[in-house]
C-alpha positions in Angstrom: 31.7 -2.3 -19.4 29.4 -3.2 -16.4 26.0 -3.8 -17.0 23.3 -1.3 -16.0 21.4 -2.0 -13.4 17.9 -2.7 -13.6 16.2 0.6 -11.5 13.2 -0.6 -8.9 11.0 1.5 -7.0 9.5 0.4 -3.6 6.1 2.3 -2.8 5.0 2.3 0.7 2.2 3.5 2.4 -0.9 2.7 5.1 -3.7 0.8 3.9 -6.0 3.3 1.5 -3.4 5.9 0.7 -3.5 5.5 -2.9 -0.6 3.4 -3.5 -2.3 1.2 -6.4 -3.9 4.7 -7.9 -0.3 5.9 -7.9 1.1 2.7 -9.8 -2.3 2.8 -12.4 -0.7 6.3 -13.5 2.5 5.6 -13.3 1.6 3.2 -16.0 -0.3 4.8 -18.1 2.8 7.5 -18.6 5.9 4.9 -18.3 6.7 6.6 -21.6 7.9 3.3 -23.6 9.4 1.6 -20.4 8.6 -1.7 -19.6 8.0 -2.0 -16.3 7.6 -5.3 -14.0 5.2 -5.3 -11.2 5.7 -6.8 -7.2 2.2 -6.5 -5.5 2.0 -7.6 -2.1 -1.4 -8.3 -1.3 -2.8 -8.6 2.8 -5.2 -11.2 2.7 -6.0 -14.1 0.2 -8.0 -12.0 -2.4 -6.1 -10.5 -5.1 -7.7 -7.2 -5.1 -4.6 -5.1 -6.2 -3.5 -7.5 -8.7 -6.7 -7.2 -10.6 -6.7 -3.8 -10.3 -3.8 -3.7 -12.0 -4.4 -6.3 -14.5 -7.2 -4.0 -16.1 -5.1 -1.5 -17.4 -4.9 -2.9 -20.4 -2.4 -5.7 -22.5 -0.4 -3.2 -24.0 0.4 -1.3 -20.4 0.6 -4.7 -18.2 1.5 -7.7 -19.9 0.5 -10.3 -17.4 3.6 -12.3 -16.9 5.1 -8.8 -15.4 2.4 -8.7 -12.7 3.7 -11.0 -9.7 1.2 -11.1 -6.6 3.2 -11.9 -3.6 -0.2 -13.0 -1.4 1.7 -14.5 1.4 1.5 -11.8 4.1 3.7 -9.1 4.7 6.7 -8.6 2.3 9.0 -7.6 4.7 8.7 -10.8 6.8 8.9 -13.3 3.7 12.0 -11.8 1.9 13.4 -15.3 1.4 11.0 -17.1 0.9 8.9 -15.3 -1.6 10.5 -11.7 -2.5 14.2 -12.9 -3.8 12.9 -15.8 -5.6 10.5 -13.8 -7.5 13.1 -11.2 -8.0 14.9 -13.7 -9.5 13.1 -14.8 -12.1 12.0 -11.3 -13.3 15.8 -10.0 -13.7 16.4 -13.2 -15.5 13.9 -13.7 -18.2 15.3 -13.0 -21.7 13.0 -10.2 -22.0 14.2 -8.5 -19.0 11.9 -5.6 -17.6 13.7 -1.9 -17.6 12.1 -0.2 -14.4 10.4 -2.7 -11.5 8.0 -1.1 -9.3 7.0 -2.6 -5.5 3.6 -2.1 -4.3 3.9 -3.5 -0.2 1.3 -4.1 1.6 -0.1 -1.4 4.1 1.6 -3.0 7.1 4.9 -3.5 5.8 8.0 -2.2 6.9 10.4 -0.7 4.0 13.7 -1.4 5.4 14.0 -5.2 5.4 12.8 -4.9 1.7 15.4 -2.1 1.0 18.1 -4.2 3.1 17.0 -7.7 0.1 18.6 -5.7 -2.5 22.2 -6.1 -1.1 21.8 -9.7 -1.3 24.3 -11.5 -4.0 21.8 -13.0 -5.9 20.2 -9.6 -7.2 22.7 -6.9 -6.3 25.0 -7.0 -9.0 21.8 -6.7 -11.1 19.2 -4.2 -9.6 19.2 -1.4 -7.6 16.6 0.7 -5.5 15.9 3.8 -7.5 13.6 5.3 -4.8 11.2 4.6 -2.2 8.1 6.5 -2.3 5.9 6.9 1.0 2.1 7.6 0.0 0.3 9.3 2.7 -3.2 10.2 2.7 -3.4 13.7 3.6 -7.1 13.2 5.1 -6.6 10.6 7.5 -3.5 12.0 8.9 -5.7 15.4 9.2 -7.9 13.8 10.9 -5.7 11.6 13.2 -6.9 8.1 11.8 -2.9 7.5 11.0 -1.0 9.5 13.5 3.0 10.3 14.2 4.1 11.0 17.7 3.3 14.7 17.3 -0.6 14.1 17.3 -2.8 14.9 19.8 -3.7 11.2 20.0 -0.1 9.7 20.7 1.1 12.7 22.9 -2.2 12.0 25.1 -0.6 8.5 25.7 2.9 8.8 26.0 1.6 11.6 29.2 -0.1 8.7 30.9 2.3 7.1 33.1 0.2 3.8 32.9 0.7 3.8 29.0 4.3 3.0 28.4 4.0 1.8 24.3 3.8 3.3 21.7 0.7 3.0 18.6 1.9 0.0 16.3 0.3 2.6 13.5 2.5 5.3 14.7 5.5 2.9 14.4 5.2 1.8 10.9 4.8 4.9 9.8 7.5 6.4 11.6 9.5 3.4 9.5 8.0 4.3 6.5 8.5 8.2 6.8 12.4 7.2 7.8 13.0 5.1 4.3 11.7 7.5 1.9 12.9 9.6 -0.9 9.7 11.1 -1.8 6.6 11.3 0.3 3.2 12.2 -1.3 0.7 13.9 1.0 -2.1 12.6 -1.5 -5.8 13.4 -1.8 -4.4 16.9 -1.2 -8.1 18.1 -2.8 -9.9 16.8 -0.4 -8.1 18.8 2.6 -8.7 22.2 4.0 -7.2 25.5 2.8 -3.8 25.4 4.8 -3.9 22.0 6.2 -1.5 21.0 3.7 1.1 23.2 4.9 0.5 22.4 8.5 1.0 18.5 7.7 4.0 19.2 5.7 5.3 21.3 8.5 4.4 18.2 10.6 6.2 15.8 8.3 9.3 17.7 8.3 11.1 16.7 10.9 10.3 12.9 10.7 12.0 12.7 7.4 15.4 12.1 5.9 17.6 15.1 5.2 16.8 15.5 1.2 13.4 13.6 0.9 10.7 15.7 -0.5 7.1 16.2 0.5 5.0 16.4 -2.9 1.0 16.8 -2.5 -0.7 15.2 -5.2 -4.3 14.4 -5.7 -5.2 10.8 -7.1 -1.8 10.2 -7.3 -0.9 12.4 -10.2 2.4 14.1 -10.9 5.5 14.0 -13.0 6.4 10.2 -13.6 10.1 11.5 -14.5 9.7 12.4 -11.1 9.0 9.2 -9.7 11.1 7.6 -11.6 15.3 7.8 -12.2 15.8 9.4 -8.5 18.9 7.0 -9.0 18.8 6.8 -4.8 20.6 3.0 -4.5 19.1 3.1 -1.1 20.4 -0.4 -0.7 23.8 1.5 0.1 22.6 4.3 2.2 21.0 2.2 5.4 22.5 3.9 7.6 20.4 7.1 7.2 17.2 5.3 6.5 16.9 4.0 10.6 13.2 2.0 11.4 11.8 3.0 14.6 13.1 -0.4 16.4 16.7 0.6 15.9 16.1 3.8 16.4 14.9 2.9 20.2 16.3 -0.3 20.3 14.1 -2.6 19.9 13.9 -6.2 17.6 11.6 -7.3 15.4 8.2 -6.5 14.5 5.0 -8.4 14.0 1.4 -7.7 12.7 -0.2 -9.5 16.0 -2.2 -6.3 16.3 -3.5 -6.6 13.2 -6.0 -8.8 11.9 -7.9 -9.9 8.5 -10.6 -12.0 7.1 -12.8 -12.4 4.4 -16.3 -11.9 3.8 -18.2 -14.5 1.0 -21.5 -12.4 0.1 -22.5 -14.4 -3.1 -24.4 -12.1 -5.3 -25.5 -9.0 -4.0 -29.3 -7.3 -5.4 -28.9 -3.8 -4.2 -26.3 -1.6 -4.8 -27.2 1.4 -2.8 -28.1 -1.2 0.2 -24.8 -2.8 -0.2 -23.0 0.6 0.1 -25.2 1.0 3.1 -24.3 -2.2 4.8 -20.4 -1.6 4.8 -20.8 2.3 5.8 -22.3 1.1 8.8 -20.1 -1.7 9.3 -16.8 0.1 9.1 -18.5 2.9 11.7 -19.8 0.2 14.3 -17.2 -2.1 14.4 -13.9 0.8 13.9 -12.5 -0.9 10.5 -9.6 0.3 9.3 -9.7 -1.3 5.8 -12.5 -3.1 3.6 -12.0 -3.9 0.1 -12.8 -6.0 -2.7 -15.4 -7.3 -5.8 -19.1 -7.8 -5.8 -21.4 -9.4 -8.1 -24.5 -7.6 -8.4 -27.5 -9.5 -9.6 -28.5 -9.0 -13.3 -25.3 -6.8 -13.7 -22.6 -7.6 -16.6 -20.0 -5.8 -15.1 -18.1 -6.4 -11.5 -18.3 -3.6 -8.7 -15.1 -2.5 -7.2 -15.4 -1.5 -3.7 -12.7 0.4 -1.9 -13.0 1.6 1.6 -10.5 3.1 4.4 -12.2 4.4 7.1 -15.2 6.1 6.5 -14.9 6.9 2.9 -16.4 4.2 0.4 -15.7 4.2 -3.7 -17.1 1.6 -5.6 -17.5 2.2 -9.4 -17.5 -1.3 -12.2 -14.1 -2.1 -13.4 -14.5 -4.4 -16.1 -17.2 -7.2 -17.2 -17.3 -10.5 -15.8 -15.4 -13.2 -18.0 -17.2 -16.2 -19.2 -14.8 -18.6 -17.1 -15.3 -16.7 -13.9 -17.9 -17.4 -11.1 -19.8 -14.8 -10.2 -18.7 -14.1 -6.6 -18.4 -11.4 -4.0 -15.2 -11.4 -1.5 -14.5 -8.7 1.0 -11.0 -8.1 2.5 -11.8 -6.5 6.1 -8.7 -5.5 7.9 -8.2 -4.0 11.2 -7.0 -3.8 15.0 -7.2 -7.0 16.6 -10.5 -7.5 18.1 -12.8 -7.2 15.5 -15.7 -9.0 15.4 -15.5 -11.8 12.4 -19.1 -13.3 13.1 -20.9 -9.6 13.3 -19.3 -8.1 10.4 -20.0 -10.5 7.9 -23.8 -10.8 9.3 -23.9 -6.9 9.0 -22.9 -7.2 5.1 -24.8 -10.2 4.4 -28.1 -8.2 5.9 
């Protein structure tokens, strides 16, 4: 008999869609499965992992949480992805489902393309890939596809010949999926979810569904056995470079950094600080933990454009200093030396 292949989901996504929400609940209903984790974190703070390392022993055992911190996954397949592949599919105690968090700016079809080498195809396959949008910030144009106002505006200016790098990945990410979730559905508009789902349409593969959720919820059967093998259907899962092309892709337009704030004293000033910092300065992405003076517990924060969560995950551990680290990410240009005085106040 041939073995059964190990099932692996890839979830892809921009920076703030949901994509760890989505992972937190698939989780907490794997219904008896143990499943493995690949978290591929953009910048040097594990934010995501630790996330994700909350949930509790019984749901996340923490030698089936691997943070990939290295940058994107898609440009370190060899280096990073395989290996740790590797040693998941080989452990005695072998997980049955493995789930792939990438980062924001990664592309899914290099990842997908992994699976098809010897050293894990004969033992895993690609279940699905699952694109998480946030329904918002496409509404709104923050993350737009070619049909936007904002893109059609360039491409009829004959002095602007290239295209959004946004508008690019998620083209890419759009092509590769089974499943695309138009999440935070409840914060949209009556009718704007059938108008971006109307928008969507054409940009995806013949037979990939369009699901709105809200915080990430649905059917986890859903989610998981789509039974896809994407690995062997490349050929109608095209990125935008070979669709026009093109080779290669890199994140020079991109750029990340983190902010040290030591402990902060004011909660409501802190929120304060990085509301106005994303607005002056255009961020795209701000995340990360806090320390807040005479506090047990450590304040999450969670930004993408202007809308800022924070709420306390968990208490401080005795063997852990007290420190605050902010991820910032955004278009190349921002400005490292007046962000982090805005935040520091």
């Amino acid at each position: 008999m041939t073995p059964q292949k190990i099932p692996a989901t890839v979830i892809t996504g921009f920076l703030g869609a949901g994509k760890t929400t989505l992972v937190r609940h698939m989780l907490e209903n794997a219904d008896g499965r143990r499943i493995a984790l690949i978290i591929n974190e953009f910048g040097d703070v594990g934010v995501d992992g630790d996330v994700l390392k909350g949930c509790g022993d019984d749901l996340c055992n923490k030698d089936d949480i691997v943070e990939l911190a290295n940058g994107c996954i898609c440009c370190t397949v060899a280096d990073d992805f395989i290996p740790t592949m590797q040693k998941l599919i080989e452990r005695d105690d072998a997980p049955d489902h493995i789930v792939i968090e990438t980062s924001g700016l990664a592309l899914p079809q290099p990842l997908v393309k992994a699976f098809s080498w010897p050293e894990i195809r004969s033992k895993v396959t690609v279940d699905g890939v699952v694109a998480v949008v946030d329904g918002p910030a496409l509404a709104e144009g923050r993350f737009a596809h070619d049909e936007h106002a904002i893109d059609a505006q360039r491409q009829a200016d004959p002095e602007l010949d290239h295209e959004s790098p946004l508008h690019e990945l998620f083209e890419d990410q759009l092509g590769c999926a089974d499943m695309i979730l138009i999440n935070k559905s409840d914060l949209l508009e009556k009718g704007a979810i059938d108008k971006l789902t109307a928008e969507l349409k054409p940009e995806i593969r013949d037979g990939a569904r369009l699901v709105p959720t809200r915080h990430g919820r649905m059917d986890v059967t859903a989610l998981l056995g789509m039974n896809s093998a994407a690995e062997d259907d490349l050929d109608t899962r095209k990125s935008h470079h070979e669709l026009h092309g093109e080779e290669d892709h890199d994140h020079d337009d991109f750029e990340t950094f983190i902010v040290e704030l030591g402990e902060a004293g004011d909660r409501d000033g802190l929120m304060g600080r990085i509301e106005t910092a994303i607005k002056q300065h255009d961020i795209l992405r701000m995340k990360g933990f806090v320390a807040l003076k005479d506090t047990p517990a450590r304040l999450l924060i969670q930004a993408v454009g202007p809308r800022v969560n924070s709420y306390f995950d968990r208490p401080w551990t005795d063997d852990e200093a007290r420190r605050s680290s902010l991820v910032v990410i955004g278009l190349k240009g921002l400005d490292e030396a007046a962000i982090s005085a805005a935040l520091q106040g």
